[in-house]
N, CA, C and O atoms as a Tripos MOL2 file, in Angstrom:
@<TRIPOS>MOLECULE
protein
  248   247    62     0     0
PROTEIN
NO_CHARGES

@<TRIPOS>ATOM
      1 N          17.4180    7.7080   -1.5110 N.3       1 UNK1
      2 CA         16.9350    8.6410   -2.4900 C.3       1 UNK1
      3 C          18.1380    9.3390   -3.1080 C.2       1 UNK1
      4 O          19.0210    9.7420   -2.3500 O.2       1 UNK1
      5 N          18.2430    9.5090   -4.3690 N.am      2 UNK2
      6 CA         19.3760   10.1480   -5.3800 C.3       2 UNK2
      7 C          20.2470    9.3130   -4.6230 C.2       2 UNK2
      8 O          20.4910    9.8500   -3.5430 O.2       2 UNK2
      9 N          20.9210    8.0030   -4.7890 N.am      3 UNK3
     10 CA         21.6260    7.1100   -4.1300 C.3       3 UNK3
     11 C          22.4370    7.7190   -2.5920 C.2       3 UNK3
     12 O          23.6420    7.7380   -2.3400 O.2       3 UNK3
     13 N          21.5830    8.0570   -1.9660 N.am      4 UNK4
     14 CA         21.7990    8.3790   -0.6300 C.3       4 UNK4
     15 C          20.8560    7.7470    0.7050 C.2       4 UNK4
     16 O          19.7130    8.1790    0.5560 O.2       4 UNK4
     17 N          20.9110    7.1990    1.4920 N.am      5 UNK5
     18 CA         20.3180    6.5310    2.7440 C.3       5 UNK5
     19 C          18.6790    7.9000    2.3650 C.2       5 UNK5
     20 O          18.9800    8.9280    1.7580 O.2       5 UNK5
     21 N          17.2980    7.7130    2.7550 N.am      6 UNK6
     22 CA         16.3450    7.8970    3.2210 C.3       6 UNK6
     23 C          16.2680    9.0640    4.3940 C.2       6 UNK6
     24 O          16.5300    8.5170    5.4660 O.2       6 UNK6
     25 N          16.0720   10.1030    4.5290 N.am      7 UNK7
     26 CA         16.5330   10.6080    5.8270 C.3       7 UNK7
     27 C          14.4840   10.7990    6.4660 C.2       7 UNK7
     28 O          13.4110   10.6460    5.8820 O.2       7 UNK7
     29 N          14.8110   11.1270    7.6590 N.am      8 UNK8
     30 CA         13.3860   11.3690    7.9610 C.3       8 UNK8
     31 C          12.0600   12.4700    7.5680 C.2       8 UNK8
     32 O          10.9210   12.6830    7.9850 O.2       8 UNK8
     33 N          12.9110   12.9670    6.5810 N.am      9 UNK9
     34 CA         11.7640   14.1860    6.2330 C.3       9 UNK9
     35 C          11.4060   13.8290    4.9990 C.2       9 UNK9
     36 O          10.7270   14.5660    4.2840 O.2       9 UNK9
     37 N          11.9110   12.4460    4.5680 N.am     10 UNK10
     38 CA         11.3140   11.5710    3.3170 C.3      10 UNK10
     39 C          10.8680   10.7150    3.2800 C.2      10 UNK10
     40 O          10.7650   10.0830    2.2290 O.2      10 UNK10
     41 N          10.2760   10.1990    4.7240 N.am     11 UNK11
     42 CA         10.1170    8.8090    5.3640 C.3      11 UNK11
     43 C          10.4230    7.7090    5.8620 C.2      11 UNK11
     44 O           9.8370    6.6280    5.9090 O.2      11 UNK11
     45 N          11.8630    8.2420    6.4140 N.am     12 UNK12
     46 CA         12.6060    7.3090    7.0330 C.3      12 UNK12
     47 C          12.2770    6.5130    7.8640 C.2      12 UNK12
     48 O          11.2870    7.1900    8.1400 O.2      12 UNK12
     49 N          12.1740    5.5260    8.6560 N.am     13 UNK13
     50 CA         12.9630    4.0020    8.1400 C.3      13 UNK13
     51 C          11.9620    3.8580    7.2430 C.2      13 UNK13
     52 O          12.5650    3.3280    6.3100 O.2      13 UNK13
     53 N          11.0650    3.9500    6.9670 N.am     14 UNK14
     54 CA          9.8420    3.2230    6.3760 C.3      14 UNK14
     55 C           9.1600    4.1770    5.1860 C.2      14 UNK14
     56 O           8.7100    5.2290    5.6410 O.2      14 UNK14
     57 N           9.0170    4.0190    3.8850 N.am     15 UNK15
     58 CA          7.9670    4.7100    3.0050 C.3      15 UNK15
     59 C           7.3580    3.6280    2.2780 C.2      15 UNK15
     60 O           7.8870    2.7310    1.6220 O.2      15 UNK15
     61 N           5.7970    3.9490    2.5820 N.am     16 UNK16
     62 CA          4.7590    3.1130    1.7110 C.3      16 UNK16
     63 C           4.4860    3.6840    0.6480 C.2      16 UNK16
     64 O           4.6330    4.9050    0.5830 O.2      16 UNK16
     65 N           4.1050    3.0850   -0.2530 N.am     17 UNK17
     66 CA          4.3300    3.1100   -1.4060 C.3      17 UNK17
     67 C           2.6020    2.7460   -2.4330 C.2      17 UNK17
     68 O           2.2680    1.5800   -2.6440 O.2      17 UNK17
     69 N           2.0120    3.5630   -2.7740 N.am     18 UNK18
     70 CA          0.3020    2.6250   -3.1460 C.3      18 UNK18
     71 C           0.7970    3.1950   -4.8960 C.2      18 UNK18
     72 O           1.0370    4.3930   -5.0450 O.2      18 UNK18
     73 N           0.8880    2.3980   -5.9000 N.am     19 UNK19
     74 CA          0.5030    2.6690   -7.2650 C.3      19 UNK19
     75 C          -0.3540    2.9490   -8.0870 C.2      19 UNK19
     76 O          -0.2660    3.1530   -9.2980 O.2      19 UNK19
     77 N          -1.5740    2.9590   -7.1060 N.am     20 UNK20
     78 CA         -3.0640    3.0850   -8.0430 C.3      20 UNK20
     79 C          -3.3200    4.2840   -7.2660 C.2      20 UNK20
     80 O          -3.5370    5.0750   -8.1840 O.2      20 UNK20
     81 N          -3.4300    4.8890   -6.2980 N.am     21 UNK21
     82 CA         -3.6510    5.9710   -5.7480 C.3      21 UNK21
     83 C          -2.7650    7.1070   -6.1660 C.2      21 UNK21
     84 O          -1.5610    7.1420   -6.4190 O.2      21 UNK21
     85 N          -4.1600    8.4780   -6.1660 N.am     22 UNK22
     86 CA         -2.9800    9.9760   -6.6320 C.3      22 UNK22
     87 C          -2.1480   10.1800   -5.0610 C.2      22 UNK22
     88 O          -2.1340    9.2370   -4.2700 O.2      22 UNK22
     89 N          -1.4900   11.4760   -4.7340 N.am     23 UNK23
     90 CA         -0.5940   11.5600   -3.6760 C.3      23 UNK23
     91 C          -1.4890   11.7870   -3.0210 C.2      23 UNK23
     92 O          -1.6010   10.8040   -2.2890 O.2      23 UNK23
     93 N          -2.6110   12.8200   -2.6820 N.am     24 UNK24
     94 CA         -3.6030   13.0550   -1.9490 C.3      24 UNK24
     95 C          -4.3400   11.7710   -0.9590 C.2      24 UNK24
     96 O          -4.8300   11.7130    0.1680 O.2      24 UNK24
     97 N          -4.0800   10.7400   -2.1820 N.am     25 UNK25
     98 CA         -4.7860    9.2740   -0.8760 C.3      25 UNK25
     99 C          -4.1260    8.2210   -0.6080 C.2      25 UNK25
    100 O          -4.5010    7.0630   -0.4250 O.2      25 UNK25
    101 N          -2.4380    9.0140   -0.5880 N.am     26 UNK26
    102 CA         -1.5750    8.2950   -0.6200 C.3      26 UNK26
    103 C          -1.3910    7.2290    0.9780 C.2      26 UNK26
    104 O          -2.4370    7.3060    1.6220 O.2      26 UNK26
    105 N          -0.7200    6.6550    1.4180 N.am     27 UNK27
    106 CA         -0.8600    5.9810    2.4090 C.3      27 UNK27
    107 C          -0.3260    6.9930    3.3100 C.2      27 UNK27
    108 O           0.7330    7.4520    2.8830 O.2      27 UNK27
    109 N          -0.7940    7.6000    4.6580 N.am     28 UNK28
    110 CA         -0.7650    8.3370    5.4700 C.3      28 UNK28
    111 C           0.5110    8.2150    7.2020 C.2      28 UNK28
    112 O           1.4510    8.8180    7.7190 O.2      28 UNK28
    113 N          -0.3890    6.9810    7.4280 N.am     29 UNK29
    114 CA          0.1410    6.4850    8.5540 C.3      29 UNK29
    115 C          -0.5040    4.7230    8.6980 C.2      29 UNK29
    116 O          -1.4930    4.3160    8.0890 O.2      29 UNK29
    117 N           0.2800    3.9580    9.5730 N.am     30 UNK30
    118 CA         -0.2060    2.8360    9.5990 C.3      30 UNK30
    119 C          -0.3090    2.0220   10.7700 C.2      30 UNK30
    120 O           0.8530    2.1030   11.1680 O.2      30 UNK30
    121 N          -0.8890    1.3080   11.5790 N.am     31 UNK31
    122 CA         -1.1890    1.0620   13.2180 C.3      31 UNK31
    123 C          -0.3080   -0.6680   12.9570 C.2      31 UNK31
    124 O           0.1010   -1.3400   13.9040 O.2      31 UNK31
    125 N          -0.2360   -0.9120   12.0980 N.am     32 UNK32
    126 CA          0.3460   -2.1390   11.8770 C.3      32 UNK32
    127 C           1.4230   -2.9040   10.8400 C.2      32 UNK32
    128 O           1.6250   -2.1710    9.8720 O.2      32 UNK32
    129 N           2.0010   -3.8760   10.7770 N.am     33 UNK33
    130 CA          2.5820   -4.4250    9.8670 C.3      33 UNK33
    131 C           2.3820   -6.1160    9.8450 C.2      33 UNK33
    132 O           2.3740   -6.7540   10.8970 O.2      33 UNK33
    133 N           2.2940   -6.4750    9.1030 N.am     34 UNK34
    134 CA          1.6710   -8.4830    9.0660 C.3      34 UNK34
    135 C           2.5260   -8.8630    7.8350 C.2      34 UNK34
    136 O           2.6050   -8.1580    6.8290 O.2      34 UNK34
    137 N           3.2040  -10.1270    8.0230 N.am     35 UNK35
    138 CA          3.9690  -10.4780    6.8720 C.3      35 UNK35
    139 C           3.1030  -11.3660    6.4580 C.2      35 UNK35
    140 O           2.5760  -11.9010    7.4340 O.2      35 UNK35
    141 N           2.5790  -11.9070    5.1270 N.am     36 UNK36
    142 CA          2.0850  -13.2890    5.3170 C.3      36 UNK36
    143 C           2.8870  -13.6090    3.7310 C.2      36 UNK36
    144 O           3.1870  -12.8510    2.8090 O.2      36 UNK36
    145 N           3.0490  -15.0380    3.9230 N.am     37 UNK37
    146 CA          3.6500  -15.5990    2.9370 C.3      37 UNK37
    147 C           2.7920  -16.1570    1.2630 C.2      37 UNK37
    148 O           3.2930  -16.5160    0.1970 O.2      37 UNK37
    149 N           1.4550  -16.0160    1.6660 N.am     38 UNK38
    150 CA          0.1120  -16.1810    0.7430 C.3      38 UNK38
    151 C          -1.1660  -15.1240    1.0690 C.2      38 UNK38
    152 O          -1.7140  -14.7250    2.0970 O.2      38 UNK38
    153 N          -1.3290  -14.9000   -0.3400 N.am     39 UNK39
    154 CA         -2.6030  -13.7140    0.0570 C.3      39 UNK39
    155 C          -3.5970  -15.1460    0.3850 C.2      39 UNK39
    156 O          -4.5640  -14.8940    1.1040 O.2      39 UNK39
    157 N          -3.5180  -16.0040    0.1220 N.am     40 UNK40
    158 CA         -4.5540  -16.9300    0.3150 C.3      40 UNK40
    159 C          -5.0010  -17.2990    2.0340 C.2      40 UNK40
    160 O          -5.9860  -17.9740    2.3350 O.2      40 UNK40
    161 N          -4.3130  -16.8640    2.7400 N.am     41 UNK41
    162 CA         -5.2210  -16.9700    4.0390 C.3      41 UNK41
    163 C          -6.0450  -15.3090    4.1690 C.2      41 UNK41
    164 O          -6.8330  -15.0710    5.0850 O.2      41 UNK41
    165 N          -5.7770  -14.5390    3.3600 N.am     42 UNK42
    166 CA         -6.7930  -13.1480    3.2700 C.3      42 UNK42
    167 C          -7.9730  -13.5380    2.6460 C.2      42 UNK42
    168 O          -7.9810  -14.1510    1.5780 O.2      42 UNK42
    169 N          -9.0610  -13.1830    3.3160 N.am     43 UNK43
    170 CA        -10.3880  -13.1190    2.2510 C.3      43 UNK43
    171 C         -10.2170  -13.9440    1.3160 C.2      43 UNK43
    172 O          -9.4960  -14.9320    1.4480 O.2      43 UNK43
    173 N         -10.8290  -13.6700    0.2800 N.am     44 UNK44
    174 CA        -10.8790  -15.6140   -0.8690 C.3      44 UNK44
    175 C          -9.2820  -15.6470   -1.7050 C.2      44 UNK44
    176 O          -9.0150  -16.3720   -2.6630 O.2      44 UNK44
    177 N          -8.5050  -14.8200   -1.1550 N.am     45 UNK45
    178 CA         -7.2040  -15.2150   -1.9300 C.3      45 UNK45
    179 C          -6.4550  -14.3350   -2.5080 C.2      45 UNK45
    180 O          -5.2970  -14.5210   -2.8820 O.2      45 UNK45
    181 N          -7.3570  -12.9200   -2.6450 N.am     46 UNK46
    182 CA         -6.6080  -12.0770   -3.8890 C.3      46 UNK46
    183 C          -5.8740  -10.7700   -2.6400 C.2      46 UNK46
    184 O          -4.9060  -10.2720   -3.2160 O.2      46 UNK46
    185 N          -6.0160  -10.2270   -1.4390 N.am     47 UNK47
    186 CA         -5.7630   -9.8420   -0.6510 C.3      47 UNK47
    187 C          -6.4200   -8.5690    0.4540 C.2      47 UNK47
    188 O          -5.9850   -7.9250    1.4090 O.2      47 UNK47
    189 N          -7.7430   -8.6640   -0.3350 N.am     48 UNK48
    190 CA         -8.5340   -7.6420    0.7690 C.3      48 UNK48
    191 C         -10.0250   -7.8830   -0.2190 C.2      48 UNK48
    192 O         -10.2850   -8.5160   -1.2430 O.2      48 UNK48
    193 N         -10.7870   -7.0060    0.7180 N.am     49 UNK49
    194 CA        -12.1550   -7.2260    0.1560 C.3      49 UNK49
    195 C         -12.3960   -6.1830   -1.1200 C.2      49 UNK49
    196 O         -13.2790   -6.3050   -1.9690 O.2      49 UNK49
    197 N         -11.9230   -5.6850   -1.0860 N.am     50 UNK50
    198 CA        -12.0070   -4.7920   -2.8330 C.3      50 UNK50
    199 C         -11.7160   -5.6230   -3.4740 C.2      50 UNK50
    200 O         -12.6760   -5.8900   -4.1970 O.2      50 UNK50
    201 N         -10.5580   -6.5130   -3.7480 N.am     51 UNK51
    202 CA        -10.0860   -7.3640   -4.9260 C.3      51 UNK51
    203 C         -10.5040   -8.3610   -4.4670 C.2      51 UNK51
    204 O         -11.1900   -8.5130   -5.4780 O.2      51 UNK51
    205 N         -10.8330   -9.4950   -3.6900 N.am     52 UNK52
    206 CA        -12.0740  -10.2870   -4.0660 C.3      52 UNK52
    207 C         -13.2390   -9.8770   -4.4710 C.2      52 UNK52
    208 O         -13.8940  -10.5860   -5.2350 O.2      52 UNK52
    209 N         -13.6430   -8.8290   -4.0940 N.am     53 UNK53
    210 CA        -15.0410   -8.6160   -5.1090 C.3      53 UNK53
    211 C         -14.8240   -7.6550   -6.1960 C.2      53 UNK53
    212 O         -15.8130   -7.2190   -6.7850 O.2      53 UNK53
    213 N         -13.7710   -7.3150   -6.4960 N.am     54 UNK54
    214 CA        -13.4320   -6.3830   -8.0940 C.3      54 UNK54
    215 C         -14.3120   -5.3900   -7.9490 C.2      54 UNK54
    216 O         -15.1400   -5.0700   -8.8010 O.2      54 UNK54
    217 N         -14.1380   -4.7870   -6.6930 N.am     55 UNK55
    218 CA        -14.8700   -3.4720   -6.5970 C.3      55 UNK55
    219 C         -13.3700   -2.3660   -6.1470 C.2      55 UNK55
    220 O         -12.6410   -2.5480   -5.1720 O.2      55 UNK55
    221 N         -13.2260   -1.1260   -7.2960 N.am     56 UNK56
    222 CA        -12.4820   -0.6910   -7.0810 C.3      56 UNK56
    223 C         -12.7770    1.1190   -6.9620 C.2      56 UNK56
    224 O         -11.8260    1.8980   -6.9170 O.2      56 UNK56
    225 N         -14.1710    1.5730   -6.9260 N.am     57 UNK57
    226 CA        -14.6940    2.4710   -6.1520 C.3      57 UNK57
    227 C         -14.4000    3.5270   -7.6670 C.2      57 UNK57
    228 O         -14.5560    3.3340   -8.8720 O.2      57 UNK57
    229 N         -13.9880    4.4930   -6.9700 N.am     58 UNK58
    230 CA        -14.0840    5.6900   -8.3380 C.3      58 UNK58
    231 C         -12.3190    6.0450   -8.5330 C.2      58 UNK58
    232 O         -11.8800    7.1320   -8.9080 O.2      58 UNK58
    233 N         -11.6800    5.1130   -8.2570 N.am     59 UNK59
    234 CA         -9.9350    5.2850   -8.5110 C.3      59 UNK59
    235 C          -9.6830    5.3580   -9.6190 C.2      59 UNK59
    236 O         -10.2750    4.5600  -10.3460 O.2      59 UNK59
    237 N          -8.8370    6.1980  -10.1780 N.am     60 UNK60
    238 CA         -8.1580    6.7960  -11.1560 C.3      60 UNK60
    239 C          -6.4800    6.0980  -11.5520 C.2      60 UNK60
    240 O          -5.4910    6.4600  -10.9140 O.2      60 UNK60
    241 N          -6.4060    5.1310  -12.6230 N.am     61 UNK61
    242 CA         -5.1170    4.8310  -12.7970 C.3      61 UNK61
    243 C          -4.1950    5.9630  -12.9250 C.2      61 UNK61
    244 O          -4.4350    7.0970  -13.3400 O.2      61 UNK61
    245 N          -3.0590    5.4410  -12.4830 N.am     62 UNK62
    246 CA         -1.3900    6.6960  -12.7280 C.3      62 UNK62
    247 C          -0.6980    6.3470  -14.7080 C.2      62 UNK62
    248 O           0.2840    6.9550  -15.1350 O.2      62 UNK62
@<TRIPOS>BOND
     1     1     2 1
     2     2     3 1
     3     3     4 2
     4     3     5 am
     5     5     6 1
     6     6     7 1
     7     7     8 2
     8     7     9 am
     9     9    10 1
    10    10    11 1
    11    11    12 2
    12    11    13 am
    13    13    14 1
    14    14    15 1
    15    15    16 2
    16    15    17 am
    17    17    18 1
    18    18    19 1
    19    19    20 2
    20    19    21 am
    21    21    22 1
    22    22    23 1
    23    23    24 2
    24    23    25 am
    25    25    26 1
    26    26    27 1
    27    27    28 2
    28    27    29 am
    29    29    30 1
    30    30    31 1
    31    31    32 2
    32    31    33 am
    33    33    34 1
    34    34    35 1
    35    35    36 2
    36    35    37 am
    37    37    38 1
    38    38    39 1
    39    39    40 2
    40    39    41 am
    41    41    42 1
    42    42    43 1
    43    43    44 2
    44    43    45 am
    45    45    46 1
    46    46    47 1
    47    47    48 2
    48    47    49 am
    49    49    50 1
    50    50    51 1
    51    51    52 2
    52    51    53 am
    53    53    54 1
    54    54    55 1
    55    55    56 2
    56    55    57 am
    57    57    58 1
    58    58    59 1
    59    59    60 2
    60    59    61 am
    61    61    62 1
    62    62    63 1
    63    63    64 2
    64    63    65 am
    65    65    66 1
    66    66    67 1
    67    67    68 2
    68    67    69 am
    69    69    70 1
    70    70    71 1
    71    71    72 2
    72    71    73 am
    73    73    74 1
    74    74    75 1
    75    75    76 2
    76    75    77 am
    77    77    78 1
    78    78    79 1
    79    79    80 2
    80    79    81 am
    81    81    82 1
    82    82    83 1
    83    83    84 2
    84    83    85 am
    85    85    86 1
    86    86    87 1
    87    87    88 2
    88    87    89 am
    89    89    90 1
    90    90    91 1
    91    91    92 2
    92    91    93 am
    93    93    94 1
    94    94    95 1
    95    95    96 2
    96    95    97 am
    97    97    98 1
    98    98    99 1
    99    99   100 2
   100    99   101 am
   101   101   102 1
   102   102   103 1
   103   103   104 2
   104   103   105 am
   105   105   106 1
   106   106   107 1
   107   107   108 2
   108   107   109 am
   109   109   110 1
   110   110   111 1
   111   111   112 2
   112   111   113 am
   113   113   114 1
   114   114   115 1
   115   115   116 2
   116   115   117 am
   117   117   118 1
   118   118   119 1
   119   119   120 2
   120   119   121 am
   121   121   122 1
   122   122   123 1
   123   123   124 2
   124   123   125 am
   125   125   126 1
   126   126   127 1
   127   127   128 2
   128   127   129 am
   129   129   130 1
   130   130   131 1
   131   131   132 2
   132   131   133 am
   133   133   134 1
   134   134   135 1
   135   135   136 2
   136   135   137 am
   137   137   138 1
   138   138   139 1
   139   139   140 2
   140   139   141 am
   141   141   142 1
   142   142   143 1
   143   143   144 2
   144   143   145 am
   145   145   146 1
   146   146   147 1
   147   147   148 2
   148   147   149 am
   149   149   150 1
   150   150   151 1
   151   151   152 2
   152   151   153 am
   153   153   154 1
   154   154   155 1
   155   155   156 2
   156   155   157 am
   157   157   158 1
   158   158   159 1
   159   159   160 2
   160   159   161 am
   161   161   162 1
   162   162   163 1
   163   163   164 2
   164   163   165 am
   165   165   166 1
   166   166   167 1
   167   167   168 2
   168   167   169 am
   169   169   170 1
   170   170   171 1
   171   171   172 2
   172   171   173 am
   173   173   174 1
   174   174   175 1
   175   175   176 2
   176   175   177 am
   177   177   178 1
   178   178   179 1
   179   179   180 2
   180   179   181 am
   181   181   182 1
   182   182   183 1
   183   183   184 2
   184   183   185 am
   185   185   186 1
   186   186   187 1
   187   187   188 2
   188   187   189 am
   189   189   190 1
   190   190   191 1
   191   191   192 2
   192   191   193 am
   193   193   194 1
   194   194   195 1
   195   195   196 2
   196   195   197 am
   197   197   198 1
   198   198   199 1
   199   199   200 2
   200   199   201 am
   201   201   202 1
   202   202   203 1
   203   203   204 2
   204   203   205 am
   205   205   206 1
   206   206   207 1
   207   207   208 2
   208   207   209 am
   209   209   210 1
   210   210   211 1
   211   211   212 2
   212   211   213 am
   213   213   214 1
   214   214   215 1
   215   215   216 2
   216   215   217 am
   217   217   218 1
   218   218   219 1
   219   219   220 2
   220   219   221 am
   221   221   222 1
   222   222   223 1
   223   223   224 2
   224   223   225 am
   225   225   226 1
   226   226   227 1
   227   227   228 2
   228   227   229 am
   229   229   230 1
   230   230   231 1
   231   231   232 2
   232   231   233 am
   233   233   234 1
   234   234   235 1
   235   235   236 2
   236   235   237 am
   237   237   238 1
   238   238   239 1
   239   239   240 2
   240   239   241 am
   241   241   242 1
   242   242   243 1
   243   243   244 2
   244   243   245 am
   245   245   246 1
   246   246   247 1
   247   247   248 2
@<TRIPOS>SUBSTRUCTURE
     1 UNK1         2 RESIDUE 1 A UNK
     2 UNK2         6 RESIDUE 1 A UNK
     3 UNK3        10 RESIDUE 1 A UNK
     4 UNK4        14 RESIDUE 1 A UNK
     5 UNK5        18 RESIDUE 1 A UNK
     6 UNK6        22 RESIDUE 1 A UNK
     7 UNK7        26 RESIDUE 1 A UNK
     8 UNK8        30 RESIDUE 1 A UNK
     9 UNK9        34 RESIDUE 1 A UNK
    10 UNK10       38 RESIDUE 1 A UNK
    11 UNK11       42 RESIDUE 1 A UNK
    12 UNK12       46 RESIDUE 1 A UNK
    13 UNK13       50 RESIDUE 1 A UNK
    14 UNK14       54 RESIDUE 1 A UNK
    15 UNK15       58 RESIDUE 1 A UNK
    16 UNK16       62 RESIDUE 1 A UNK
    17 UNK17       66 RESIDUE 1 A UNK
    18 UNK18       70 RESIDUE 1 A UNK
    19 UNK19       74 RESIDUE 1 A UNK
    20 UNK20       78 RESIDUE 1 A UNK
    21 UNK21       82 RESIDUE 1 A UNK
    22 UNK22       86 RESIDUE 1 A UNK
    23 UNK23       90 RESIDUE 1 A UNK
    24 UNK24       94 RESIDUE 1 A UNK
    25 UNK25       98 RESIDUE 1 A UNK
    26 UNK26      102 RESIDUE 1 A UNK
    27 UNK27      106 RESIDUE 1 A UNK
    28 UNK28      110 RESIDUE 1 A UNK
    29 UNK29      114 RESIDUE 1 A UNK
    30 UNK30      118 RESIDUE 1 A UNK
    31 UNK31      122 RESIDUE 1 A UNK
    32 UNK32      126 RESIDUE 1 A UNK
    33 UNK33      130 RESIDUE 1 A UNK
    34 UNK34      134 RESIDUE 1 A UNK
    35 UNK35      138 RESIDUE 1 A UNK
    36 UNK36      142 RESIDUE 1 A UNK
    37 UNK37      146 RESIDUE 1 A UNK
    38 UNK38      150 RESIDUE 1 A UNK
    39 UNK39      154 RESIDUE 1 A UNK
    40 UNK40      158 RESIDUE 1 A UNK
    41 UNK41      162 RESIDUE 1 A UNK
    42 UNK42      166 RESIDUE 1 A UNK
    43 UNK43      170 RESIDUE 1 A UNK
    44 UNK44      174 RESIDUE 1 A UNK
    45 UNK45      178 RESIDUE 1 A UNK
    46 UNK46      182 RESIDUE 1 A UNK
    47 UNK47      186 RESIDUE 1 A UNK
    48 UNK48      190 RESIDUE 1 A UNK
    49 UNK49      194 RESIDUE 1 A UNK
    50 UNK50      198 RESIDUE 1 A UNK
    51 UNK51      202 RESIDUE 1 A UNK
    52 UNK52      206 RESIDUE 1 A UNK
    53 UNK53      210 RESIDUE 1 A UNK
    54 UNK54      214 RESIDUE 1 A UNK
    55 UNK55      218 RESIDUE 1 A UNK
    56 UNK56      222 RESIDUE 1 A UNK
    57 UNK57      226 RESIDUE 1 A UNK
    58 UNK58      230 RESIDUE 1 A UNK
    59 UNK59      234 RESIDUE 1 A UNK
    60 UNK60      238 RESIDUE 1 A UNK
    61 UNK61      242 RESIDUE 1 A UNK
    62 UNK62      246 RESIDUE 1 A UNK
């Protein structure tokens, strides 16, 4: 951050990052991490069940 290393009171080692969400439902905490090389072994391909079924609830673009 401001070309300096991340320190922990900014989310060090790790900050997630969501673009369609305001800060309020921003990503919190997380129990896991999964690499996969294709969304195509997720649900029908696109990478979770909201975007295979183009249901995107009452979200507000940035």
């Amino acid at each position: 951050m401001n070309d300096e290393p991340l320190n922990y009171g900014h989310g060090a080692p790790l900050r997630l990052r969501n673009e369609l969400h305001h800060g309020f439902k921003q990503v919190k905490w997380i129990n896991g991490i999964e690499f996969l090389a294709s969304y195509s072994e997720v649900g029908s391909g696109y990478g979770g069940y909201c975007e295979d079924h183009k249901y995107f609830g009452r979200h507000q673009t940035i």
